[in-house]
N, C-alpha and C positions, 0 to 999 in steps of 0.2 A: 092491587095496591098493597105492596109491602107494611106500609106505615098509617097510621092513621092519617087524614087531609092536612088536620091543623099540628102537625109535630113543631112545627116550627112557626107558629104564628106569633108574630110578635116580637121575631130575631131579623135581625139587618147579619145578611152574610158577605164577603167577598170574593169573590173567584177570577183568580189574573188567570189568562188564556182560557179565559169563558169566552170567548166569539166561535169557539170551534172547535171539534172535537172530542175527546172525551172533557174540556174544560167545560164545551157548551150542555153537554149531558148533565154535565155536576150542578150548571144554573139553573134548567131545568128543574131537575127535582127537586134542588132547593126551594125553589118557589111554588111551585106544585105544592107543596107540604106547608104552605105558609107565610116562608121569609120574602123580605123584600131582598131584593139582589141586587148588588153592582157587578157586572159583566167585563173585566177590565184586559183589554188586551190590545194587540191591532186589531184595526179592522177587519172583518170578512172579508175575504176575497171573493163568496157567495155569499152575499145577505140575506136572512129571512128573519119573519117577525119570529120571536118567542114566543110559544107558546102558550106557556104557566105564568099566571100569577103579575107580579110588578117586578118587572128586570129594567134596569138602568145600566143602557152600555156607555163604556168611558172609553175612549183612545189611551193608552198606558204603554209606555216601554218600560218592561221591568229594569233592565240597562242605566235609564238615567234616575240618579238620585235627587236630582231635581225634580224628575215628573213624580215619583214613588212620594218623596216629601208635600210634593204641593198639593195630590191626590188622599195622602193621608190628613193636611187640615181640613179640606172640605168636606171631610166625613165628619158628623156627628157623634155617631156612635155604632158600634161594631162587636158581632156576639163571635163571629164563624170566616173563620179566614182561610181559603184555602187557595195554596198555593199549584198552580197548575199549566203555568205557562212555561213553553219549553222547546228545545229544538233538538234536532239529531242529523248530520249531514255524514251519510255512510261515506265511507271510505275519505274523505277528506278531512276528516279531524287530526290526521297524521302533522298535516302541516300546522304551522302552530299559531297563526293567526285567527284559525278554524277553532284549534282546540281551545283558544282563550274565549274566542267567541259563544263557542257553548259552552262554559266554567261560566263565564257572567252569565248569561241567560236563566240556566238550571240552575244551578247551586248558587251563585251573589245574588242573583235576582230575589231566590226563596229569603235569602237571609235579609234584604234591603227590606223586602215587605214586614217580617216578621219584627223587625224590631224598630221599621216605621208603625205599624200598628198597635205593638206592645201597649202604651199607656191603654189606646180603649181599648182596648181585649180587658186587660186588668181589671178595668171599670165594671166592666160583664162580665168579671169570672168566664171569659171565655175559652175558644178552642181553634187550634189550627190544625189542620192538616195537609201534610206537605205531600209530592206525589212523588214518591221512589220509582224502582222499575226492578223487576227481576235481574237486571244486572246491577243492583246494588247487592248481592250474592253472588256472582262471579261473573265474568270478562266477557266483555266481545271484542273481539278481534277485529272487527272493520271500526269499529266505533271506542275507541280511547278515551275523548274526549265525552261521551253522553254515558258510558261504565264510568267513568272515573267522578264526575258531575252526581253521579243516582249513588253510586258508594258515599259521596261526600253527603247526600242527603238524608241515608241511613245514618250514619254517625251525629249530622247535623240536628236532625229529629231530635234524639235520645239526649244531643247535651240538651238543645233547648228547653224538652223536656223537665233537666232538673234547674236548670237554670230561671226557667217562669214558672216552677210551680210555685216559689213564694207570692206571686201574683195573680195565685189560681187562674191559671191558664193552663190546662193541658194542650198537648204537641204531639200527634201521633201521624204516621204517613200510612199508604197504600202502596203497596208493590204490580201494579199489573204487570201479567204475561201479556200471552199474543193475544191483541184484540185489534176486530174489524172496523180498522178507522182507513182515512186514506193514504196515511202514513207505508200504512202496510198492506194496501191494496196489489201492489204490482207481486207479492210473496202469496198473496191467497191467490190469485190469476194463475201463479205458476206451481201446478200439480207437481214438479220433483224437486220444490224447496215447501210447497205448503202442507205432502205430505207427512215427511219427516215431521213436522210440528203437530201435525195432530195424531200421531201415530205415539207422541210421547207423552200425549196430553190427555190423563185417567178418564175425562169428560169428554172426550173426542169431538168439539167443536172449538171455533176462534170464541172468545167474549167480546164482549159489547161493548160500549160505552156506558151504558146504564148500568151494567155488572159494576164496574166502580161505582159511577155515582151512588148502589145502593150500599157499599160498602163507608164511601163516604159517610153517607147520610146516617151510617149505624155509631162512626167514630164524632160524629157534631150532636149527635142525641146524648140523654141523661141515661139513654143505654150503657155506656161506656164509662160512666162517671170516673170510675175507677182505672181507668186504663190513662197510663200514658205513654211515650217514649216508644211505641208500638210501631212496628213495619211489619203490615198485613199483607201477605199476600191474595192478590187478586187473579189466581193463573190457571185454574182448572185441575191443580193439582202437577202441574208441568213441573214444580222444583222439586217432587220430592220420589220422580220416577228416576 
């Protein structure tokens, strides 16, 4: 255990596209460590119980401002808001019904929660963290629309950043590189695209999902007090070979 049990006893956190993947990883140790969690996303397509702690899943489409709105009254109060629901459809983002599709998802979605939540963050001097990607540092080529969404949420971090800090709210995101989700299962399957990636990458393995999540968990602690406006990367060292 990286952190003490109880780091976070006593914090209500939220994690949109927690039902899966590196979101479900982030509820996880959120609750592990103490917090109570809302798990907000679709549905699983595999369900399993949670493991840690007190997780309350919610059905949310980041998409509707009406669901974002209606999910932000029924919340009480809120320390830890992390933004993490997301989508990537390779090579079809060209067309542009695709690429609008994931611009709301990633980037409108991050910003509908963030300033549906705002008042109670406020109330709890809280924190969000939004989820960048290594192409929020430069391009991919099959994917226009999820580079151009993760660039928007570099920049989007950084205003927010100055824009809630009269609300003592810090706003800092995570950058992961290549990690072992199933997103990216069919590139680690194939030895002459999964070499190249770890042949560039100074740690020579994929990360995990918990790799973020403990990175999260460093930027939602009193660790960090001082930091805002921040895009960490989470990549094994992949961006600076």
């Amino acid at each position: 255990m990286s952190f003490r049990t109880d780091l976070l006893e006593g914090k209500t956190a939220v994690v949109t596209g927690g039902t899966q993947g590196i979101g479900r990883a982030i509820v996880e140790a959120l609750a592990g460590l103490g917090a109570r969690v809302y798990a907000a996303g679709l549905p699983s397509t595999n369900p399993e119980p949670y493991h840690q702690g007190t997780v309350t899943e919610v059905t949310l489409d980041v998409t509707s401002q009406e669901q974002v709105d209606a999910f932000a009254k029924s919340v009480d109060n809120i320390d830890i808001l992390v933004n993490c629901a997301g989508i990537i459809v390779r090579t079809e983002e060209f067309k542009l019904p695709v690429f609008e599709r994931v611009i709301d998802v990633n980037l409108t979605g991050t910003m509908r929660l963030c300033e549906a939540m705002r008042p109670l963050l406020a109330a709890s001097s809280g924190c969000i963290v939004n989820m960048a990607s290594m192409l929020s540092f430069f391009g991919g080529g099959l994917v226009p629309g999820y580079s151009a969404s993760k660039g928007g949420i570099a920049q989007l971090t950084k205003s927010l950043a100055i824009a809630y800090a009269a609300d003592t709210i810090r706003v800092n995101a995570v950058a992961p590189g290549w990690i072992a989700t199933p997103l990216t299962q069919a590139l680690q399957n194939d030895e002459s695209r999964a070499r190249p990636i770890l042949d560039r990458t100074p740690l020579k393995r994929w990360g995990t999902p918990e790799d973020v999540a403990l990175a999260v968990i460093f930027l939602c602690s009193d660790a960090s007090s001082f930091m805002t406006g921040v895009i960490m990367p989470v990549d094994g060292g992949y961006m600076v070979t």
